[in-house]
C-alpha positions in Angstrom: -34.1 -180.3 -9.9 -35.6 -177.2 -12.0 -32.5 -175.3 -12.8 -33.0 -171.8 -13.6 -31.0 -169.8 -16.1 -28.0 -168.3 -15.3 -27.1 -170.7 -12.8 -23.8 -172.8 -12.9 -24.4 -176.4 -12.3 -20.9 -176.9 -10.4 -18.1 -175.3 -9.5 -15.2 -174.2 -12.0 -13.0 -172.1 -13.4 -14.2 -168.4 -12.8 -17.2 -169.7 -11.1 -16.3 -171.3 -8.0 -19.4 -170.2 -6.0 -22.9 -169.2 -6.2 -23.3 -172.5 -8.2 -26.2 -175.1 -8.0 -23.5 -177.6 -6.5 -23.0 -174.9 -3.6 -27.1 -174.6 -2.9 -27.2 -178.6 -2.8 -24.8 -178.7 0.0 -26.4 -176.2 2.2 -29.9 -177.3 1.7 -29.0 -181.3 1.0 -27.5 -183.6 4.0 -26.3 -187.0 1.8 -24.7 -186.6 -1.8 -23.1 -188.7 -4.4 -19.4 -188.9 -4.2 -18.6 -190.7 -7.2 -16.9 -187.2 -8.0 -16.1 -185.3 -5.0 -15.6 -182.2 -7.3 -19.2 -182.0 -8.3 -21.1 -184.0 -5.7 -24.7 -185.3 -7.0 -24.3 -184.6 -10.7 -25.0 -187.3 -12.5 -25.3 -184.8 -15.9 -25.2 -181.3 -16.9 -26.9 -178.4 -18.5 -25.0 -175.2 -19.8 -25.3 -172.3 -17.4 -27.8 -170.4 -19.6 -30.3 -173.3 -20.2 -33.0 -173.7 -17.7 -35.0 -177.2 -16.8 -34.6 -180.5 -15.5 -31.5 -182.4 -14.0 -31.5 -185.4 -11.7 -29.1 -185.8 -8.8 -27.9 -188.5 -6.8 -28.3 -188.5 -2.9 -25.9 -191.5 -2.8 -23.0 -193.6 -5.1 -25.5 -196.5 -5.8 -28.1 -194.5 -7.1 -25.6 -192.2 -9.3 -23.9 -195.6 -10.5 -27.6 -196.6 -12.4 -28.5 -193.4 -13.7 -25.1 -192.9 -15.1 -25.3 -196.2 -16.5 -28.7 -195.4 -17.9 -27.1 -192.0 -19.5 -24.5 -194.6 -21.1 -26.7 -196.8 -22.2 -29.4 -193.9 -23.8 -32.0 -194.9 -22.2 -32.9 -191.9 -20.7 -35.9 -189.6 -22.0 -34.8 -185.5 -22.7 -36.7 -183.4 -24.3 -35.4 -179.7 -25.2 -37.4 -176.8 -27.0 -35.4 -174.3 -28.2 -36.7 -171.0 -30.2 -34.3 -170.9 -33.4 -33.6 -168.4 -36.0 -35.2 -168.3 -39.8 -37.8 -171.0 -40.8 -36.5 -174.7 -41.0 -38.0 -176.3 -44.0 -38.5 -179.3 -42.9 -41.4 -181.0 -39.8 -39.0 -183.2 -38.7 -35.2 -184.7 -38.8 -32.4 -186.1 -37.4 -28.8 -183.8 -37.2 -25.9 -186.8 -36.5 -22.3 -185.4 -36.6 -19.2 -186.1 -34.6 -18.1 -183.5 -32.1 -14.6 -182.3 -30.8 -13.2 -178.9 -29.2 -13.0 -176.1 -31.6 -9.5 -176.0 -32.9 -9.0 -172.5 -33.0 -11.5 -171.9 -29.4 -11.1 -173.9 -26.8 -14.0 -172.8 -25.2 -16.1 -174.2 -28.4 -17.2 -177.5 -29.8 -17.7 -178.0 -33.2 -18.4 -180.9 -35.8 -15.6 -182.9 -37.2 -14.8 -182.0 -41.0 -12.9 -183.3 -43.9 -12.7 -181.6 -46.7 -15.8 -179.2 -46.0 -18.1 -182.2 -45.0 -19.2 -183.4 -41.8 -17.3 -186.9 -41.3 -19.8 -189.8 -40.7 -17.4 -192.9 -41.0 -14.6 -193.6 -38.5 -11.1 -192.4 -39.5 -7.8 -192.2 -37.3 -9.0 -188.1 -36.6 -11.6 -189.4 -34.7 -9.7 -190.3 -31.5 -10.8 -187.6 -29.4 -14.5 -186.9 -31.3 -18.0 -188.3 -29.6 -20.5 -189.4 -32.1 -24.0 -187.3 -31.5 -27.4 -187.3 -32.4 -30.5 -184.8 -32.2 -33.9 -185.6 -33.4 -35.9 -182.2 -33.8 -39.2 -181.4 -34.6 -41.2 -177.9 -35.7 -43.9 -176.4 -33.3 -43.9 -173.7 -35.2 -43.1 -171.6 -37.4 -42.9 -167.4 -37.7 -41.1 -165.6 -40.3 -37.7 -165.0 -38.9 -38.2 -168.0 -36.2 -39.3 -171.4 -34.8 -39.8 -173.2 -32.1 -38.4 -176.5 -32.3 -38.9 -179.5 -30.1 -35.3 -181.5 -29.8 -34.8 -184.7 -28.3 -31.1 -186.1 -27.9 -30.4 -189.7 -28.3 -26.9 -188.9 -27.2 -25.5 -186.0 -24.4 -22.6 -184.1 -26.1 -21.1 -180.8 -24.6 -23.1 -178.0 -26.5 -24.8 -180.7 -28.8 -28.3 -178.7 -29.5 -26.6 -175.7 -29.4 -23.9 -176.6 -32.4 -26.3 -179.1 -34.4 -28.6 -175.9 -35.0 -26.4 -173.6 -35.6 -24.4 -175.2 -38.2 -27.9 -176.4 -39.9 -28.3 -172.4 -40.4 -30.2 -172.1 -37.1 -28.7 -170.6 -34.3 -30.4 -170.3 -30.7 -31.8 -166.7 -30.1 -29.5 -165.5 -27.8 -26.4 -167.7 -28.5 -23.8 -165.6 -29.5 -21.8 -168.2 -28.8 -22.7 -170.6 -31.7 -23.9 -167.5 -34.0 -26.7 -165.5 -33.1 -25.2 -162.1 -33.9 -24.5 -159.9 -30.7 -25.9 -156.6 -32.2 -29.2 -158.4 -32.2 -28.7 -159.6 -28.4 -28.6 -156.3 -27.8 -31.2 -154.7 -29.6 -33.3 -156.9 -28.3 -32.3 -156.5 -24.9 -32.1 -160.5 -24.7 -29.9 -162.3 -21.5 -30.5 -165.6 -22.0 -30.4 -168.0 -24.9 -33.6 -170.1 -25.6 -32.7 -173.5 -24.6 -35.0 -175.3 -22.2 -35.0 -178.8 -20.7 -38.3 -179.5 -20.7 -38.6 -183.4 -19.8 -36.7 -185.6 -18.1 -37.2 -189.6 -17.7 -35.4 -192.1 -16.3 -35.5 -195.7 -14.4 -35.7 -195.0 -10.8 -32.5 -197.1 -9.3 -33.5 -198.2 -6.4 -37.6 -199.6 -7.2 -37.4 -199.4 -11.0 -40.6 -197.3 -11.1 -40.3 -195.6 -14.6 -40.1 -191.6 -13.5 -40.9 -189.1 -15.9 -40.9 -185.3 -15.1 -42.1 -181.9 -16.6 -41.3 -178.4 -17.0 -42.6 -175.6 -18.1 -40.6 -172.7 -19.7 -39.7 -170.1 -16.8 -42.6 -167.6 -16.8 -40.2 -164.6 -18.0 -39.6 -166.6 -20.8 -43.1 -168.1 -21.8 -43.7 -164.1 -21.4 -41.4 -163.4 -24.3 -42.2 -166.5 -25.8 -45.7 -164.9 -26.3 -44.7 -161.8 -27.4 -43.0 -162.8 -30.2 -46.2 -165.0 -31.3 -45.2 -168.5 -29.8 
């Protein structure tokens, strides 16, 4: 599936229609029932990021690809349009993650003492170890469009390793992008886009690997500002 910004992937909490779980079973005859709450999702993306997600027509074919999730085998590539000028081509941003303390609707990494932690204490019962590689495509003078590829999955894992390296999302007001700019700039979306997806087919092992393209409102903006 190409999932367009400012869609829900499944049903929750304030958003218990209109979502892409609803759309798959009107237009889709056989899901995945390995979770009868969110029938074919074998993995998410946050409502305001657009691209690539795989679903699963049955339990056997959700079984492998949420084994190949597991396992990090998959292939996902992200590009993401950041603000200020990260100084270096390429990197790696490992940190552990947990809910935001103070807002439960947040993630955040886990700290001692004003450092990320990167060894395993008793705090980190309820953290999930992640890991974004990210690489410059380039670079204007208040922002750059970076090319991320996650060897793990975390809830809001691009969205928090950025920002806390000094680089929030445009658009992510969120994980600090500051709203008077959002306005100003007339902006609805943050710039987050799943832009490849690959995976072992599970039923004739074929290696798949699929493509897209920023939506073309965004490539628009995208240009405008000089990308």
């Amino acid at each position: 599936m190409n999932k367009p910004s400012g869609l829900v992937v499944h049903p929750s909490a304030g958003h218990e229609q209109n979502t892409l779980v609803n759309g798959l079973l009107f237009h889709v005859k056989n899901l995945s029932m390995k979770n009868e709450e969110r029938p074919g999702i074998v993995h998410r993306i946050d409502k305001e990021t657009s691209g690539l997600l795989v679903v699963a027509k049955n339990d056997r074919a959700h079984e492998k690809l949420s084994q190949q999730f597991k396992d990090k085998t998959t292939h996902r590539v992200y590009y993401a349009v950041v603000m200020g000028m990260l100084k270096k081509e390429k990197g790696t941003i490992q940190s552990y993650l947990i809910r935001n303390p103070t807002d439960r609707k947040k993630y955040c990494s886990l700290r001692e003492n004003g450092r990320v932690v990167t060894e395993f204490t008793e705090v980190l019962d309820h953290a999930k170890w992640a890991v974004t590689h990210y690489e410059i495509v380039k670079r204007l003078p208040h922002l750059t469009l970076v090319k991320l590829q996650l060897e793990t999955g975390r809830t809001h894992q691009i969205r928090i390793h950025m920002s806390e390296a000094g680089h929030p999302i445009v658009g992510d007001v969120t994980y600090g992008y500051p709203a008077q700019l959002l306005k100003n700039k007339g902006l609805t979306r943050f710039y987050l886009h799943a832009a490849e997806l690959g995976f072992t087919h599970p039923r004739t092992n074929e290696e798949m690997k699929f493509t897209s393209p920023w939506p073309p409102e965004d490539e628009k903006m995208l240009k405008s500002w000089g990308f």
